[in-house]
N, C-alpha and C positions, 0 to 999 in steps of 0.2 A: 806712300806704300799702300799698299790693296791693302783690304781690312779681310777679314777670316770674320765670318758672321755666322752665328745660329738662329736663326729663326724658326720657331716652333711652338705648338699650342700642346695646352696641357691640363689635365684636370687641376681642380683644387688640391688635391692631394698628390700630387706630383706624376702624375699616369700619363703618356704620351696617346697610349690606345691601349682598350681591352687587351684579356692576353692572348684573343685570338687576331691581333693584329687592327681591330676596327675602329674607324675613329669617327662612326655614327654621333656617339655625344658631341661633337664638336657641330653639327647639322641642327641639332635639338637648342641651340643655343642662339635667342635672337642679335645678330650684330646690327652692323650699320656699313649699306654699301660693300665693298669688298672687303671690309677692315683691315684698311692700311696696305694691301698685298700690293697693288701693282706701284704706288710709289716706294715703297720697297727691291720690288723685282726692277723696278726701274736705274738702279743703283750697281744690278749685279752683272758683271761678265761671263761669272762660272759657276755653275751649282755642282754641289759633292754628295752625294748619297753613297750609303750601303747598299749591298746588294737585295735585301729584304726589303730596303722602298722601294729599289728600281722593281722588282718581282711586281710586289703591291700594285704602284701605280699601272702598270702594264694590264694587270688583273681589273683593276677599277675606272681606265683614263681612258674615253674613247681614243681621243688625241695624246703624243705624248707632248705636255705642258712646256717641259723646255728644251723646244726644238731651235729655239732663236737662240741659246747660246749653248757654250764649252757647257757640255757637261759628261761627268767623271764617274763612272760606278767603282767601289770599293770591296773587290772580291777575293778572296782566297781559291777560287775555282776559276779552270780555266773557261774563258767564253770569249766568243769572236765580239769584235768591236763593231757596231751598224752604221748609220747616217746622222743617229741621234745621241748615241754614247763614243764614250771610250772606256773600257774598263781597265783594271789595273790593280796590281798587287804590290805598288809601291806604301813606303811609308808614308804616314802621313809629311813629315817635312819634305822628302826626296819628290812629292807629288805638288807641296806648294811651290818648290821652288820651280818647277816647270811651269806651273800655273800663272807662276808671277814675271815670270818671265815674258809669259806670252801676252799676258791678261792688261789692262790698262784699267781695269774694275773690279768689285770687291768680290769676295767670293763667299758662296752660301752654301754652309753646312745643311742640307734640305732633312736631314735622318737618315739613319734610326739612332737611338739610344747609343749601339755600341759605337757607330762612326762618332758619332758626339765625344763619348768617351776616351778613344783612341787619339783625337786632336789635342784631348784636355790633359791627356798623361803626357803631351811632348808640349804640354802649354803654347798650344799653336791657335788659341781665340781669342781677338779681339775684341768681341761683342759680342752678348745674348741676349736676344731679342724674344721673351717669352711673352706668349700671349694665355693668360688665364681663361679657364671658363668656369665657370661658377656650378659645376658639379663634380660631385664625389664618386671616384666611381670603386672603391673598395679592394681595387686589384687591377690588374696590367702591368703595362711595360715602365717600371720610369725612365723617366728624363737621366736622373743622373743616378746608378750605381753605389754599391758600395766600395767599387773598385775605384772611384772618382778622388785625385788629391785635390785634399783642401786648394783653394785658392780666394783670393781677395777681389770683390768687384764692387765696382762704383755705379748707384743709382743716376744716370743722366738724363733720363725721359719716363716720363707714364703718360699714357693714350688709354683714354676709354672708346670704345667701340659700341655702345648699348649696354649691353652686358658681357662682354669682353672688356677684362683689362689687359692693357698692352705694356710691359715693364722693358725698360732698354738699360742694361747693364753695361760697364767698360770695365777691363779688366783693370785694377787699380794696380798700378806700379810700384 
């Protein structure tokens, strides 16, 4: 079965990016090598974003990053589909089962927060992949909500990266 993955960095205090969307802190913070990203990417068939990452990166990406595979914007607005998306205003389950249908690899939850959210309230993730960075930044966007239900995870991996730590969760059954 595909795996439904979050992969995502984050301050020490739980903050995805400033709350003006900016995830410069995560630049300021010495890693090592790519830390961990392309054996990672290496794993995925389909990436799922909101429509506020897809905006962002368009805003930031000379290139867009993931042109080699499926991937899915998560909108409530209508917008035409290109060469590089599909977007869609399906649920979250009604869009994995497409997904998984088509897909033979895992699929990444790439952000924001509320797409995170939305999978977590139809309990549709089977891993999250946080990458810490070792500053506090007093405000932004978190990771997870007040609107987030409880749920139960299993610590299976931690990777250091320099000064990234990398925590791999499974959802415990």
């Amino acid at each position: 079965m595909k795996r439904v993955k979050v992969y995502i960095a984050m301050s020490l205090d739980g903050y995805i990016s400033r709350p003006d969307g900016s995830i410069d802190f995560l630049n300021a913070v010495e890693g090592e090598g790519d830390n961990g990203y392309l054996a990672f990417y290496s794993t995925i068939g389909t990436v799922v974003m909101g429509s506020l990452t897809y905006d962002w990166i368009l805003r930031h990406a000379r290139v867009f990053p993931y042109a080699q595979r499926s991937c899915y914007v998560m909108t409530s607005k209508e917008r035409m589909n290109n060469a590089n998306v599909t977007f869609t205003n399906q649920s979250p389950a009604e869009l994995l089962s497409q997904i998984r249908a088509a897909s033979d690899r895992d699929i990444w939850l790439a952000g924001g927060a509320k797409l995170v959210e939305s999978f977590l309230n139809e309990d549709l993730v089977d891993e999250l992949i946080i990458t810490i960075a070792p500053v506090v930044l007093g405000e932004g966007v978190p990771l997870f909500s007040a609107g987030v239900p409880m749920s139960d995870w299993k610590l299976i991996q931690t990777q250091s990266y320099n000064q990234f730590a990398e925590l791999t969760y499974k959802k415990d059954d």
